[in-house]
C-alpha positions as a Markdown table, in Angstrom:
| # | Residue | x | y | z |
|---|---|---|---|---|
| 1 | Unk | 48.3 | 42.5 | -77.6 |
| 2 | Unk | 52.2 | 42.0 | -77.5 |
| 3 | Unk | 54.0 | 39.2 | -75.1 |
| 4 | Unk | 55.0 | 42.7 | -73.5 |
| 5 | Unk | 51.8 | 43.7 | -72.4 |
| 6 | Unk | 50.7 | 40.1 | -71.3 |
| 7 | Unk | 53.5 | 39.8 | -69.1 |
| 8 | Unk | 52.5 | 42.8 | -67.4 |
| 9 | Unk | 49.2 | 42.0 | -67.1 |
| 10 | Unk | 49.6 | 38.1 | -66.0 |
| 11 | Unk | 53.3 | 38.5 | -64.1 |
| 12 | Unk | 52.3 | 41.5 | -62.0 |
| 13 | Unk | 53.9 | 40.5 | -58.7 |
| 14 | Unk | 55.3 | 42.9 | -55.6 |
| 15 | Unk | 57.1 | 41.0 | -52.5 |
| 16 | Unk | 54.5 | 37.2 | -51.9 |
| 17 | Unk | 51.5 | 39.1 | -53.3 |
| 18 | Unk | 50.7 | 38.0 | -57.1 |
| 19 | Unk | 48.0 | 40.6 | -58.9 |
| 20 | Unk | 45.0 | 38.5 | -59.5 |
| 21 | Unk | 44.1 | 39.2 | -63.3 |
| 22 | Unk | 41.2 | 37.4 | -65.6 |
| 23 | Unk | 42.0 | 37.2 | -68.8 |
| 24 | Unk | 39.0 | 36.9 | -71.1 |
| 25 | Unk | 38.4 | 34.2 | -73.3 |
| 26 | Unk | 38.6 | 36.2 | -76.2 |
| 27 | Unk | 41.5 | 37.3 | -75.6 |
| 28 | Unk | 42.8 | 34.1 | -75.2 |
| 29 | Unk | 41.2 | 33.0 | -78.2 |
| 30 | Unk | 42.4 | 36.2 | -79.9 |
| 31 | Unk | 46.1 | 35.4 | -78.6 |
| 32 | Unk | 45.7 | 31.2 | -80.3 |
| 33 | Unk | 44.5 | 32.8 | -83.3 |
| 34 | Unk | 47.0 | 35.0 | -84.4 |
| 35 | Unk | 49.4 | 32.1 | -83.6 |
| 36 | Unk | 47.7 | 29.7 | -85.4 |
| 37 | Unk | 47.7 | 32.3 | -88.5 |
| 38 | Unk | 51.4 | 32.9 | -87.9 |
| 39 | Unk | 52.1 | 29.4 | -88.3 |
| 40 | Unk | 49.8 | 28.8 | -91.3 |
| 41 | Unk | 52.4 | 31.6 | -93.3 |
| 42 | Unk | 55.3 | 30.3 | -91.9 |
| 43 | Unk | 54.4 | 26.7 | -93.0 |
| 44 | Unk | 53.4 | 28.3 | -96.7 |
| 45 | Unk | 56.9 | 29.6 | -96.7 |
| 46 | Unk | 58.3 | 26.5 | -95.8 |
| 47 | Unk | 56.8 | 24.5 | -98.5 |
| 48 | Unk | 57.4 | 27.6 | -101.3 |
| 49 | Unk | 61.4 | 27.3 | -100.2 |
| 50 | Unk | 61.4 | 23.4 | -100.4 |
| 51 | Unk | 60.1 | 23.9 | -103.8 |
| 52 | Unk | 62.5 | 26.3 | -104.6 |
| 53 | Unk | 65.2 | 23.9 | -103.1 |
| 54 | Unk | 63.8 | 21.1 | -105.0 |
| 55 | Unk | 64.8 | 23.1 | -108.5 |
| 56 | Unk | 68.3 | 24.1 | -107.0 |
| 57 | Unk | 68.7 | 20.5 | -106.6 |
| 58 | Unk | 67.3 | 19.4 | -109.9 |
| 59 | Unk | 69.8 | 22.5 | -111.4 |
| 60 | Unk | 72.9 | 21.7 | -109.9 |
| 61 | Unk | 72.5 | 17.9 | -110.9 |
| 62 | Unk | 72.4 | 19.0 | -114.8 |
| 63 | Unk | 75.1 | 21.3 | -114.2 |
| 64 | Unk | 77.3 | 18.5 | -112.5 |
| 65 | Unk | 76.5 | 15.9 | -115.2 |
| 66 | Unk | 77.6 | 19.0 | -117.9 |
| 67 | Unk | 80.6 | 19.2 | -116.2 |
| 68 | Unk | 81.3 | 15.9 | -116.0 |
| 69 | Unk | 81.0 | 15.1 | -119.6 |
| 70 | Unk | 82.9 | 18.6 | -120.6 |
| 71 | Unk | 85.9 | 16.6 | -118.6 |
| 72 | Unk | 86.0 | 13.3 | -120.1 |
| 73 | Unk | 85.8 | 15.6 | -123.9 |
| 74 | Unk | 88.9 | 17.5 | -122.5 |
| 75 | Unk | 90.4 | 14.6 | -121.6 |
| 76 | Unk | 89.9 | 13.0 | -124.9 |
| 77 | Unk | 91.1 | 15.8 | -126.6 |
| 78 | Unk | 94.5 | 15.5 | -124.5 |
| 79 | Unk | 94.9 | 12.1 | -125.2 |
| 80 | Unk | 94.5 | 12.6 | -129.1 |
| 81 | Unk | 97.1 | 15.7 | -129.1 |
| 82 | Unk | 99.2 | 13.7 | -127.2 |
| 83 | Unk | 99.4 | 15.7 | -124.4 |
| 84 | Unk | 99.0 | 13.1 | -121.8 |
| 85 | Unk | 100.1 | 9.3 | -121.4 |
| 86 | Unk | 97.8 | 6.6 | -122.8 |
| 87 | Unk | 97.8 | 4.1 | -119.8 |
């Protein structure tokens, strides 16, 4: 059953008059189910993309401390071909 169809079963209203519908309980229960098993994937994909995000991190911290020392070793070699002042 799609929100479509329960709004036109539940919001069936002409002029005052509201259409009088029973919904069964296991529909209802049907209805929380299938939500409840929606947000059970969606909270599996959550953790599976923190985890993912968590080895991003961990990846762009190595690369930043490579870079890091790859500039102080160019800017040793500068200072040794003279190419910059020596403060």
């Amino acid at each position: 059953m799609t929100i479509h169809s329960l709004c036109a079963i539940v919001g069936a209203a002409r002029g005052k008059e509201r259409a009088m519908v029973e919904v069964s309980l296991e529909v209802l229960q049907a209805m929380v189910q299938r939500l409840l098993d929606g947000q059970a994937e969606l909270k599996s994909d959550v953790i599976e993309v923190k985890e993912r995000l968590g080895l991003i991190e961990g990846q762009y911290a190595s690369l930043s401390r490579r870079v890091d020392r790859i500039g102080g070793d160019v800017d040793q070699i500068k200072r040794r071909l003279d190419l910059v002042d020596v403060p």
